[in-house]
Kinemage of the C-alpha trace (Angstrom):
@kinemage 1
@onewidth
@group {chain A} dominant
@subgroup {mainchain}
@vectorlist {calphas} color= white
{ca unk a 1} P -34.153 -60.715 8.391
{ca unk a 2} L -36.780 -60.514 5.647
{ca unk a 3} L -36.833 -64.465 3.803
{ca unk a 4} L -34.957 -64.666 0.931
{ca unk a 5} L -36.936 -64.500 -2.803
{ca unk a 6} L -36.516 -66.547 -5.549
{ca unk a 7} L -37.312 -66.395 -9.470
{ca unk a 8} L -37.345 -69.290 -11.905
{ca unk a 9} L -37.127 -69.411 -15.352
{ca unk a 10} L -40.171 -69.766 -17.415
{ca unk a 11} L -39.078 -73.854 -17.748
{ca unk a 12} L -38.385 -74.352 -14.284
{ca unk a 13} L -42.048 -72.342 -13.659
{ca unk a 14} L -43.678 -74.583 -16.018
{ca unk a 15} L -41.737 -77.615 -13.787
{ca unk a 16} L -43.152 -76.957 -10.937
{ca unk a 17} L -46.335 -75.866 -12.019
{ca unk a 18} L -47.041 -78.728 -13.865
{ca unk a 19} L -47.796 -77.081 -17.530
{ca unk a 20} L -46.065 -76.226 -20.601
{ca unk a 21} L -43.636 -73.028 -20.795
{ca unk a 22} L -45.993 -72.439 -23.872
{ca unk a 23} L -49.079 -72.441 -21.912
{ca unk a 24} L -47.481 -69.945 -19.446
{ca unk a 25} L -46.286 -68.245 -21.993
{ca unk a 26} L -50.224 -67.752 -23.221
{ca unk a 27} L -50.940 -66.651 -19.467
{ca unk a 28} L -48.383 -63.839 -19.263
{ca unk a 29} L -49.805 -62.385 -22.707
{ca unk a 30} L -53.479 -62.515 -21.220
{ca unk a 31} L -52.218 -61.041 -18.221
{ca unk a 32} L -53.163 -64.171 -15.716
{ca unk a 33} L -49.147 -65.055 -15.062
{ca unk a 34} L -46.857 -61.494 -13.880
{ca unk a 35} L -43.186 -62.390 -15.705
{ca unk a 36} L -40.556 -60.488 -16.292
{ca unk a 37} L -38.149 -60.369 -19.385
{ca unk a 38} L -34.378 -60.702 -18.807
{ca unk a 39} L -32.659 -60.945 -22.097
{ca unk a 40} L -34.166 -63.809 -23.826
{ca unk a 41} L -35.986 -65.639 -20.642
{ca unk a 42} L -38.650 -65.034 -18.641
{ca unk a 43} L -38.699 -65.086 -15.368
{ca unk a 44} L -41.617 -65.437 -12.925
{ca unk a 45} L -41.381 -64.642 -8.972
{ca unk a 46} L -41.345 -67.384 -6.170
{ca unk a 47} L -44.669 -65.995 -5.283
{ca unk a 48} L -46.224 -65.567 -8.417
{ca unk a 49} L -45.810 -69.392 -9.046
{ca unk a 50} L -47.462 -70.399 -5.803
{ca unk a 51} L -50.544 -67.524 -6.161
{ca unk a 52} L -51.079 -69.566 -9.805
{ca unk a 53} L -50.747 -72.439 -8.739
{ca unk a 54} L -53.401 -72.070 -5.828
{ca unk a 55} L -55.659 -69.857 -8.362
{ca unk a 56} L -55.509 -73.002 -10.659
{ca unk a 57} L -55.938 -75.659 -8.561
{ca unk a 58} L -58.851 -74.435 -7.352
{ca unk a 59} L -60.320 -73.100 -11.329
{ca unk a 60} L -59.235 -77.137 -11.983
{ca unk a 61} L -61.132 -78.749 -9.082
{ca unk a 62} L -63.861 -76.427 -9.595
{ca unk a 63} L -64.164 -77.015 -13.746
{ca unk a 64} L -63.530 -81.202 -12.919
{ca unk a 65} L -66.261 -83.508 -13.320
{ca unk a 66} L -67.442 -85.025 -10.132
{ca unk a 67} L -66.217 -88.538 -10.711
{ca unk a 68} L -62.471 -86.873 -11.789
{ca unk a 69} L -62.715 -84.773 -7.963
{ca unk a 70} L -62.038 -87.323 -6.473
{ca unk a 71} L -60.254 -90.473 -8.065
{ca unk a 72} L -58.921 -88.530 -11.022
{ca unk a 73} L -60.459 -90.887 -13.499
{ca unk a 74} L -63.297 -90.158 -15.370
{ca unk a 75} L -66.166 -93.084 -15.200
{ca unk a 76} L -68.008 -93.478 -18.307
């Protein structure tokens, strides 16, 4: 039996994603976040949230400077 899908709401994307629902909101009108509009909310695809959230983990690490890669503090 094929696994089960789920959406969230733009909110509980944000959540788990660890932004704003405004910043997601910005993503879907560039076209980097695929959401959907059901009445008033959007709503973004179980897999869509984990293919941004690897794409922008690794744009993060990649854009971090060296002493934030790996303590997360920057060192002046």
């Amino acid at each position: 039996m094929p696994a089960k899908r789920q959406a969230y709401t733009l909110a509980e994307a944000a959540l788990r994603l660890g932004r704003r629902p405004a910043t997601l909101r910005q993503q879907i009108r560039n076209g980097k976040l695929i959401a959907y509009k059901f009445g008033r909310d959007w709503i973004v695809d179980d897999h869509e949230v984990e293919r941004y959230a690897l794409e922008h983990r690794r744009a993060d690490r990649d854009t971090a400077h060296p002493s934030e890669q790996r303590t997360g503090v920057v060192i002046p």
